[in-house]
Biopython code that builds the backbone (N, CA, C, O; Angstrom):
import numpy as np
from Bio.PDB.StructureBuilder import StructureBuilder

atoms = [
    (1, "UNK", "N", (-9.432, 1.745, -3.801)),
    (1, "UNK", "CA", (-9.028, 0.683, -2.914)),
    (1, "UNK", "C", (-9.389, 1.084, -1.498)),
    (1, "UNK", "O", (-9.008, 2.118, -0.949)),
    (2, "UNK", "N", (-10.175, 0.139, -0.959)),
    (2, "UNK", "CA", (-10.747, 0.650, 0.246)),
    (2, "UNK", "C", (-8.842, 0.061, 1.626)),
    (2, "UNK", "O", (-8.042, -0.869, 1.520)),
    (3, "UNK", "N", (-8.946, 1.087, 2.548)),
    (3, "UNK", "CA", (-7.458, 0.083, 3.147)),
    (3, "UNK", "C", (-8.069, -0.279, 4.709)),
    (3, "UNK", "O", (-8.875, 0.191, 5.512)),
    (4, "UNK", "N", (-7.364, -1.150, 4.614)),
    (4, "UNK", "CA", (-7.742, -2.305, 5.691)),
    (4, "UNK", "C", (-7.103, -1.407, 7.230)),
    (4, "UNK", "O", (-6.206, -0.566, 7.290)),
    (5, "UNK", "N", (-7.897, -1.937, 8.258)),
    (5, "UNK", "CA", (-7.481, -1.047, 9.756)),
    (5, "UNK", "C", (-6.152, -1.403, 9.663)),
    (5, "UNK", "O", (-5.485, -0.766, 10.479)),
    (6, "UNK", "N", (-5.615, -2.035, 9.109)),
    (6, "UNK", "CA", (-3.825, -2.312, 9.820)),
    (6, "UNK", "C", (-2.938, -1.274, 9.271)),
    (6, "UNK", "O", (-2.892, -0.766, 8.151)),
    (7, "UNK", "N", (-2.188, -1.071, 10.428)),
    (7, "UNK", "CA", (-1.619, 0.510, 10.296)),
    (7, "UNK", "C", (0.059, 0.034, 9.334)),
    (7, "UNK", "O", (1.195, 0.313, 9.717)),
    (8, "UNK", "N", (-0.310, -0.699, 8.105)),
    (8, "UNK", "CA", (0.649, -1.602, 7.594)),
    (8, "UNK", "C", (1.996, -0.358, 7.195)),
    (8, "UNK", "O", (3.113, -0.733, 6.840)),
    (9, "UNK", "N", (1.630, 1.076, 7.335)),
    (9, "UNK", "CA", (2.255, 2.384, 6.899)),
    (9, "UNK", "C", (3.883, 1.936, 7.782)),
    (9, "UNK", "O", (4.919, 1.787, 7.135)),
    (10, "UNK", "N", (3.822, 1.755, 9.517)),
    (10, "UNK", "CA", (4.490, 1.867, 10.429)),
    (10, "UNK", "C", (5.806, 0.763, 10.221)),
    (10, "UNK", "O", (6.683, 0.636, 11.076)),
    (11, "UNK", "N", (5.780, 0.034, 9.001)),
    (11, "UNK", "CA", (6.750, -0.899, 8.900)),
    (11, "UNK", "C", (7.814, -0.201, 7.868)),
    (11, "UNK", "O", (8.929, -0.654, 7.607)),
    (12, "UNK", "N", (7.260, 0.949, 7.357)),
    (12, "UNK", "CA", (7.903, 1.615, 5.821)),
    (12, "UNK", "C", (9.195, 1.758, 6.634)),
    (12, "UNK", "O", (9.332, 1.646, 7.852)),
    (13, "UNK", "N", (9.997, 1.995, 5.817)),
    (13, "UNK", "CA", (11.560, 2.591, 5.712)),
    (13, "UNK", "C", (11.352, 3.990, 5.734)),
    (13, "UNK", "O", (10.646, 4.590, 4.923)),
    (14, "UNK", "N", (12.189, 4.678, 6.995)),
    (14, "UNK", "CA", (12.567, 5.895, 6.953)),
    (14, "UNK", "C", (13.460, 7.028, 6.191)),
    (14, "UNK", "O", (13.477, 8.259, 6.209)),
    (15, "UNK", "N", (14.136, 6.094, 5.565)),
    (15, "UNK", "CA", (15.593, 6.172, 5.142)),
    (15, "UNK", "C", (15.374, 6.806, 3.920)),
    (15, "UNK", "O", (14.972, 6.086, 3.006)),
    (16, "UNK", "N", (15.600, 8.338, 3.630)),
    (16, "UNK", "CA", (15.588, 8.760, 2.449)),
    (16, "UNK", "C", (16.344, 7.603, 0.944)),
    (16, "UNK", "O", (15.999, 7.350, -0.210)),
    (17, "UNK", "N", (17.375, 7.244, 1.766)),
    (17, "UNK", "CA", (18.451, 6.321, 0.387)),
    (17, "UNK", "C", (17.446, 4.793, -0.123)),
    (17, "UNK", "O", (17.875, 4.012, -0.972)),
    (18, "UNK", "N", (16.303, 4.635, 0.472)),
    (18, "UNK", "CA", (15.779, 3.220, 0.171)),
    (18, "UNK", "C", (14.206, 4.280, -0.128)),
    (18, "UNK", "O", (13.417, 4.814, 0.652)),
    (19, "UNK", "N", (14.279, 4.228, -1.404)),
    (19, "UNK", "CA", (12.884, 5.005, -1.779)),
    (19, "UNK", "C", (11.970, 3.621, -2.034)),
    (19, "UNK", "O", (10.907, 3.477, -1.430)),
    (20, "UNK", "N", (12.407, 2.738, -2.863)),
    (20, "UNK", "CA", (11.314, 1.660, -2.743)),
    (20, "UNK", "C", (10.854, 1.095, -1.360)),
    (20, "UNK", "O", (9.779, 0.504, -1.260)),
    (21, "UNK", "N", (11.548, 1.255, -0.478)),
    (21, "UNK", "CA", (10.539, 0.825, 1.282)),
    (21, "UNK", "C", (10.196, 1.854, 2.192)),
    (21, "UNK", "O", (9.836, 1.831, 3.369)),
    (22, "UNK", "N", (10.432, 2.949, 1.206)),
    (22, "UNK", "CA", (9.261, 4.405, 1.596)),
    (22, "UNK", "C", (7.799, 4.041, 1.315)),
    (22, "UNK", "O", (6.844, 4.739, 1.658)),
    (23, "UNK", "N", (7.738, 3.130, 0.799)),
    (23, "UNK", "CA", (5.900, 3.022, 0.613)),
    (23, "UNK", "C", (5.592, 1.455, 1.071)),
    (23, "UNK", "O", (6.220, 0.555, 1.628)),
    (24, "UNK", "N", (4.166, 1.661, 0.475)),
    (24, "UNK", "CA", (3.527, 0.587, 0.845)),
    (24, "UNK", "C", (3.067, -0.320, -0.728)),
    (24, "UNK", "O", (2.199, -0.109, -1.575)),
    (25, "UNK", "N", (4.172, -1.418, -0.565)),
    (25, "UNK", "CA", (3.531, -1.754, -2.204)),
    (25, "UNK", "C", (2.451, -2.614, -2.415)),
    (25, "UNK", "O", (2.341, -3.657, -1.771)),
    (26, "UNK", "N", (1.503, -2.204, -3.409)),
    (26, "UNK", "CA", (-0.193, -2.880, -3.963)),
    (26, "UNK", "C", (0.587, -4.120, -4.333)),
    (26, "UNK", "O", (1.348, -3.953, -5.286)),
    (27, "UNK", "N", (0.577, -4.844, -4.010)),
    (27, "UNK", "CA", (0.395, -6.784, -5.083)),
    (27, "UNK", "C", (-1.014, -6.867, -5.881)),
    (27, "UNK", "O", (-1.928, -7.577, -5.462)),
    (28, "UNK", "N", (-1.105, -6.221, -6.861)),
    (28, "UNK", "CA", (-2.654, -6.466, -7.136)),
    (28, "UNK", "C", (-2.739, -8.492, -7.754)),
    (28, "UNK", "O", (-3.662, -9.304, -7.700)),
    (29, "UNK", "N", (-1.640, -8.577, -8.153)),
    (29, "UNK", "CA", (-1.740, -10.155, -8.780)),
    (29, "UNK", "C", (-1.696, -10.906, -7.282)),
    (29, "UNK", "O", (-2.137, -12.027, -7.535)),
    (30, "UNK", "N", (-1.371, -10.857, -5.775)),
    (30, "UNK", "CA", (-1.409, -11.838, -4.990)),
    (30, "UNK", "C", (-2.788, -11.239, -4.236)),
    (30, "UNK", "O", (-3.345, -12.127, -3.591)),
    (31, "UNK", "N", (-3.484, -9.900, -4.166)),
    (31, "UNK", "CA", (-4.419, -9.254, -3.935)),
    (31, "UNK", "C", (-3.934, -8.761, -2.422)),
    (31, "UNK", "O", (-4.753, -8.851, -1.508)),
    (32, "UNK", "N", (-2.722, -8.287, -2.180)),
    (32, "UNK", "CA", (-2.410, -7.563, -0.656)),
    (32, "UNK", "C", (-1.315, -6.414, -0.590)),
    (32, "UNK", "O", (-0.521, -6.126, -1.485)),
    (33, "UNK", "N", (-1.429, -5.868, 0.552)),
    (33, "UNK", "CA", (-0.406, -5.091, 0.483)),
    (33, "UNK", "C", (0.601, -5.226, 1.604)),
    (33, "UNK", "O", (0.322, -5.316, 2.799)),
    (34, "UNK", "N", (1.692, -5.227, 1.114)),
    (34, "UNK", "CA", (3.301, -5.759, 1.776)),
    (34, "UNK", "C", (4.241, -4.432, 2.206)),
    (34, "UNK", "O", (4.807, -3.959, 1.221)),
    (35, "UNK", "N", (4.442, -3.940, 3.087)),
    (35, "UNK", "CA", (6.007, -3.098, 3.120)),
    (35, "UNK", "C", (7.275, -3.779, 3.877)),
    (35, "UNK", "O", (7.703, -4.932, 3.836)),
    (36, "UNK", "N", (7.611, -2.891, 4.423)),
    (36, "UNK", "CA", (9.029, -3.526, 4.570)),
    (36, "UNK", "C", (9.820, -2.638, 5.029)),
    (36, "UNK", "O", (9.575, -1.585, 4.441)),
    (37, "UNK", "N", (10.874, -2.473, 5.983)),
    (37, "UNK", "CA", (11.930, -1.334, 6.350)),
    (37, "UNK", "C", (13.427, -2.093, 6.758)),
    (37, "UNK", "O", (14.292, -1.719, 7.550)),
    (38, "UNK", "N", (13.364, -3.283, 5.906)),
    (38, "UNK", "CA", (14.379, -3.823, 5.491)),
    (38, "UNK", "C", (15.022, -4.967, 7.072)),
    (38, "UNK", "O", (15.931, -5.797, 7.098)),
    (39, "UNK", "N", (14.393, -4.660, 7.807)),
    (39, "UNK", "CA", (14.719, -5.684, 9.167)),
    (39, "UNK", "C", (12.893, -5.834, 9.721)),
    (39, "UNK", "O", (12.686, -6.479, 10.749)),
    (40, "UNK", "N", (12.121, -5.431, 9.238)),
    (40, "UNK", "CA", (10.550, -6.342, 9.574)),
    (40, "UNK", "C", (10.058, -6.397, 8.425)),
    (40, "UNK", "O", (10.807, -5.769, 7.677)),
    (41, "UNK", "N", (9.023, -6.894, 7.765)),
    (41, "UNK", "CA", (7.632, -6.929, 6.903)),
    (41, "UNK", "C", (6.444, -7.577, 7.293)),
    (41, "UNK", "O", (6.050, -8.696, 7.622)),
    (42, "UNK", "N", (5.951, -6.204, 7.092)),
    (42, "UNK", "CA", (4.465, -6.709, 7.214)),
    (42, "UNK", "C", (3.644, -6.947, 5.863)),
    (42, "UNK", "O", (3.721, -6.189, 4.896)),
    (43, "UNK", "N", (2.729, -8.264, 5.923)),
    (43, "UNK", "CA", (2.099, -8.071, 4.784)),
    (43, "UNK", "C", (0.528, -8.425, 5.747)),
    (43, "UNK", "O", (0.314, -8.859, 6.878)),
    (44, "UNK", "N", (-0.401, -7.943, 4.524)),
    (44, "UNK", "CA", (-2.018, -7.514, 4.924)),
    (44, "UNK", "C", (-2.882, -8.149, 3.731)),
    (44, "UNK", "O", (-2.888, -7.632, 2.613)),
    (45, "UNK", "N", (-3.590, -9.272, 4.034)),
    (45, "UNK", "CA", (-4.054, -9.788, 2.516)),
    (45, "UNK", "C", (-5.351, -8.586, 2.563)),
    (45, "UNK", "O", (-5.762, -7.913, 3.508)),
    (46, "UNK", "N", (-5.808, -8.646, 1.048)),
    (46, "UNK", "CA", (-6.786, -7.867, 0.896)),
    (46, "UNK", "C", (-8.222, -8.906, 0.250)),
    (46, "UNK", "O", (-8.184, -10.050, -0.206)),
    (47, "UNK", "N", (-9.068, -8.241, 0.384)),
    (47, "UNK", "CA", (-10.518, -8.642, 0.286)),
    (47, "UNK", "C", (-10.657, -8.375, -1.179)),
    (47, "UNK", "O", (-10.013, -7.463, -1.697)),
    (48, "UNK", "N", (-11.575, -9.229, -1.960)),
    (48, "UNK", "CA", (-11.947, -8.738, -3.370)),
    (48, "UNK", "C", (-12.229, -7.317, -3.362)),
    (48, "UNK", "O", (-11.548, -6.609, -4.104)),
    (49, "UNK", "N", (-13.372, -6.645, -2.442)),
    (49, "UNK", "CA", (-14.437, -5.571, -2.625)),
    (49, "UNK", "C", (-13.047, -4.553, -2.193)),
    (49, "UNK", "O", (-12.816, -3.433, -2.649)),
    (50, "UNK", "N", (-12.119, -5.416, -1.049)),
    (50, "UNK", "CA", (-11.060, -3.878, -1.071)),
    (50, "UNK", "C", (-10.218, -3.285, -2.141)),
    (50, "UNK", "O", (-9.771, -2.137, -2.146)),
    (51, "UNK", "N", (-10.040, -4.273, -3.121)),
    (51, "UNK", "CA", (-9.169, -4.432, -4.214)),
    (51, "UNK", "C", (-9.963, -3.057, -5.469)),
    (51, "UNK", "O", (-9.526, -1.971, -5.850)),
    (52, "UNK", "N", (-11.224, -3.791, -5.765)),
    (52, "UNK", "CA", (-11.702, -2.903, -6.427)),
    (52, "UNK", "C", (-11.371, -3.490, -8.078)),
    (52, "UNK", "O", (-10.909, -4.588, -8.388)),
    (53, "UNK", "N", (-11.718, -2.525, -8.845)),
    (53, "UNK", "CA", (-11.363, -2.821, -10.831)),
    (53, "UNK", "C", (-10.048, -2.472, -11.113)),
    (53, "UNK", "O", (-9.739, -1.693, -12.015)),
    (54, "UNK", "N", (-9.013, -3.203, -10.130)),
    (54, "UNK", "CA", (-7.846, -2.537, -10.925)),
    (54, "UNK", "C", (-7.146, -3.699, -11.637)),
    (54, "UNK", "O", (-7.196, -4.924, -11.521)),
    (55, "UNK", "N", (-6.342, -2.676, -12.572)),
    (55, "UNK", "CA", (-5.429, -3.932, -13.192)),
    (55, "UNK", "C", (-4.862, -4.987, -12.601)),
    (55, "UNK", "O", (-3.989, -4.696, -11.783)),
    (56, "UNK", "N", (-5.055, -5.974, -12.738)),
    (56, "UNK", "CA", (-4.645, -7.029, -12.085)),
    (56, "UNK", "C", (-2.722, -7.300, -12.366)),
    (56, "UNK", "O", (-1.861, -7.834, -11.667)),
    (57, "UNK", "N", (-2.700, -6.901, -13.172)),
    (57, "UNK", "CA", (-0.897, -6.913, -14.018)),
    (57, "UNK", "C", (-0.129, -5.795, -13.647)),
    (57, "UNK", "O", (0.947, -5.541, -14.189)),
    (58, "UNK", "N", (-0.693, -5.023, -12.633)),
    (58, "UNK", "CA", (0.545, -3.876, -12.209)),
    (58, "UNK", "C", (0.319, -3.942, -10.894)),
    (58, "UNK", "O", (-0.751, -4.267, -10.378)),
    (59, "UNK", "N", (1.982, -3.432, -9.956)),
    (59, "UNK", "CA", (1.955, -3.497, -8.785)),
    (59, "UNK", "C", (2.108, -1.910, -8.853)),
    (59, "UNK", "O", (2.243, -1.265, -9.893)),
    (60, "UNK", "N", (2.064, -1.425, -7.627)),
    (60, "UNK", "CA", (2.139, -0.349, -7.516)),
    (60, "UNK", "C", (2.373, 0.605, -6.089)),
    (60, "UNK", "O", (1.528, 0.607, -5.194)),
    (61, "UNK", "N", (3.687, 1.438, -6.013)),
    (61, "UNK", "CA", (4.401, 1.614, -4.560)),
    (61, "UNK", "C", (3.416, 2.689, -4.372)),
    (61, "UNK", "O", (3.072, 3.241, -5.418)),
    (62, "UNK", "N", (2.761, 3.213, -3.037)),
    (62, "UNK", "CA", (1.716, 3.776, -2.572)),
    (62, "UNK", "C", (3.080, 4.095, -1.359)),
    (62, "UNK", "O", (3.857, 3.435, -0.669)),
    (63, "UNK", "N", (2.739, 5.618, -1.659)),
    (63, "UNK", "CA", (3.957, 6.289, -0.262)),
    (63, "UNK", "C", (3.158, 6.333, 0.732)),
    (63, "UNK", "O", (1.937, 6.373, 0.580)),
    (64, "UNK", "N", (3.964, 6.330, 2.316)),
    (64, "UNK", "CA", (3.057, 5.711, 3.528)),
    (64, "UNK", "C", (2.718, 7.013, 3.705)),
    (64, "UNK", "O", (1.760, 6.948, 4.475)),
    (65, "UNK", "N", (2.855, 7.783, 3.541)),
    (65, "UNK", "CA", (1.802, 9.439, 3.789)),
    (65, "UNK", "C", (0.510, 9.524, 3.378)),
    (65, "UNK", "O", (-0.449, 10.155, 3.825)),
    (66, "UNK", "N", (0.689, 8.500, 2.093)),
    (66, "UNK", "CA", (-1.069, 8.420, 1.793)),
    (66, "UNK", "C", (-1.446, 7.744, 2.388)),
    (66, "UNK", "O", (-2.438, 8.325, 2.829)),
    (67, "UNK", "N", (-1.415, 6.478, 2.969)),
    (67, "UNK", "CA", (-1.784, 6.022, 3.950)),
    (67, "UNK", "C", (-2.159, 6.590, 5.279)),
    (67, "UNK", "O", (-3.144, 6.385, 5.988)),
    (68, "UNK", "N", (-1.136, 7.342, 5.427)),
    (68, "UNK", "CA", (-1.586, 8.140, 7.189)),
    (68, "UNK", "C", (-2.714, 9.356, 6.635)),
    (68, "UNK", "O", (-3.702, 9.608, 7.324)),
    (69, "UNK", "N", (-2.475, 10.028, 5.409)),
    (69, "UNK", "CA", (-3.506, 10.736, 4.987)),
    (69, "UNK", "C", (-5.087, 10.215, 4.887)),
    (69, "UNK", "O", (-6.129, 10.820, 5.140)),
    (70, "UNK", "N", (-4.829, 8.706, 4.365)),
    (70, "UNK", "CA", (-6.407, 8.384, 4.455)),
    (70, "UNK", "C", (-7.134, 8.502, 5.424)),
    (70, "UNK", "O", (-8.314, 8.848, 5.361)),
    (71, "UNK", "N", (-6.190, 8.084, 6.987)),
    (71, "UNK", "CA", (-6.628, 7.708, 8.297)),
    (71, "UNK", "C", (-7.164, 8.885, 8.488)),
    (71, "UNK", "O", (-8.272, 9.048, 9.001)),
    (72, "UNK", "N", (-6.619, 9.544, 8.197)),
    (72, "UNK", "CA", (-6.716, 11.262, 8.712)),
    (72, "UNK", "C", (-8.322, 11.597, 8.213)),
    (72, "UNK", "O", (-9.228, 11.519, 9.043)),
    (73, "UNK", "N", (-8.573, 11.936, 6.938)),
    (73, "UNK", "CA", (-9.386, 12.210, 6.212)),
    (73, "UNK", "C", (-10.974, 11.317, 5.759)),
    (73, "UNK", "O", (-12.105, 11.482, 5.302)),
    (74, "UNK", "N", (-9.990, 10.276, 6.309)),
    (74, "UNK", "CA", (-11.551, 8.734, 6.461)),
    (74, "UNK", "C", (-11.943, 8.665, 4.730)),
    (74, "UNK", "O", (-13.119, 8.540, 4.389)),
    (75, "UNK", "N", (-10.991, 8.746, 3.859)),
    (75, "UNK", "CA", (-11.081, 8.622, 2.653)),
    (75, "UNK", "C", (-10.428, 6.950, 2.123)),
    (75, "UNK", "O", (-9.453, 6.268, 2.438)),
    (76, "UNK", "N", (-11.745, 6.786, 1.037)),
    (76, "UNK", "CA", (-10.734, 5.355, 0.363)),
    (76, "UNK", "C", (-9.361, 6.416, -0.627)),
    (76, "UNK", "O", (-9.436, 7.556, -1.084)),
    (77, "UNK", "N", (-8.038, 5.240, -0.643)),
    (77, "UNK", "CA", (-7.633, 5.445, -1.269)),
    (77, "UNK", "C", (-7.834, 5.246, -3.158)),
    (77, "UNK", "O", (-8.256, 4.151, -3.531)),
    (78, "UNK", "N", (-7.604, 6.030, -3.947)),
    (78, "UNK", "CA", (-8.059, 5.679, -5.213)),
    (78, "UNK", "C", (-6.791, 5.740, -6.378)),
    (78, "UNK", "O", (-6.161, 6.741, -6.721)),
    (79, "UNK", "N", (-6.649, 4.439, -6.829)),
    (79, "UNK", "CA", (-4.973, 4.924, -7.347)),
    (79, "UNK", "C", (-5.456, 4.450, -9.076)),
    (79, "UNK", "O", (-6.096, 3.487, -9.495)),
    (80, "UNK", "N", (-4.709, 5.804, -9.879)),
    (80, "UNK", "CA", (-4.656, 5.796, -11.359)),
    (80, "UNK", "C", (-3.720, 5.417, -12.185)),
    (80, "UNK", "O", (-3.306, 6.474, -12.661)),
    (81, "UNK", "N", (-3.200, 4.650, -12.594)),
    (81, "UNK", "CA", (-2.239, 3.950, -13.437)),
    (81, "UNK", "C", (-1.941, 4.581, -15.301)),
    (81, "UNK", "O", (-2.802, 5.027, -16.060)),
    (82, "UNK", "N", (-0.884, 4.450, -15.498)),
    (82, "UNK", "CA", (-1.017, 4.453, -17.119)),
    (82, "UNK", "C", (-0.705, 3.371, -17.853)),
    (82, "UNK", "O", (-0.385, 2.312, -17.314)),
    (83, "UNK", "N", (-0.762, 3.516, -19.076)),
    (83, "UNK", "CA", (-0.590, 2.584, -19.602)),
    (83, "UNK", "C", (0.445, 1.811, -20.042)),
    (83, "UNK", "O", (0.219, 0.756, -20.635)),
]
sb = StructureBuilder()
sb.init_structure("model")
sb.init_model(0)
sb.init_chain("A")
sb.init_seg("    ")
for serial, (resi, resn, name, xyz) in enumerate(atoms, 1):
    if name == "N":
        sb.init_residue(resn, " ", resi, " ")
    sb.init_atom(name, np.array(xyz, "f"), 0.0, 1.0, " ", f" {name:<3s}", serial, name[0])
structure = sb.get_structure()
């Protein structure tokens, strides 16, 4: 998944007790990615080519460290699912 310039990481929840708005969650069925820190949300639609071959039937929480890690490293993110 290639990620879009918006620094969508900065909306996550700090709060150890709210682990689901520690990340940044994939919508692969609406094709964007949404977080949240429980008083803002940001959401970021995504592009087909950013999306990539993934399952279209799973969402999936992406912690905002990988996010600041990509920036860092100028890497796409690449996420593996099971079944």
């Amino acid at each position: 998944m290639l990620v879009p310039n918006a620094k969508i990481e900065l909306a996550t929840s700090k709060d150890a007790h709210r682990p689901a708005m520690n990340g940044v969650l994939f919508d692969a069925t609406q094709k964007r990615l949404v977080a949240t820190d429980g008083h803002i949300m940001a959401i970021v639609p995504l592009k087909d080519e950013e999306v990539g071959s993934m399952d279209t039937e799973k969402n999936v929480i992406i912690p905002s460290d990988c996010f600041k890690e990509e920036r860092r490293r100028d890497e796409d993110i690449v996420i593996v699912t099971g079944k």
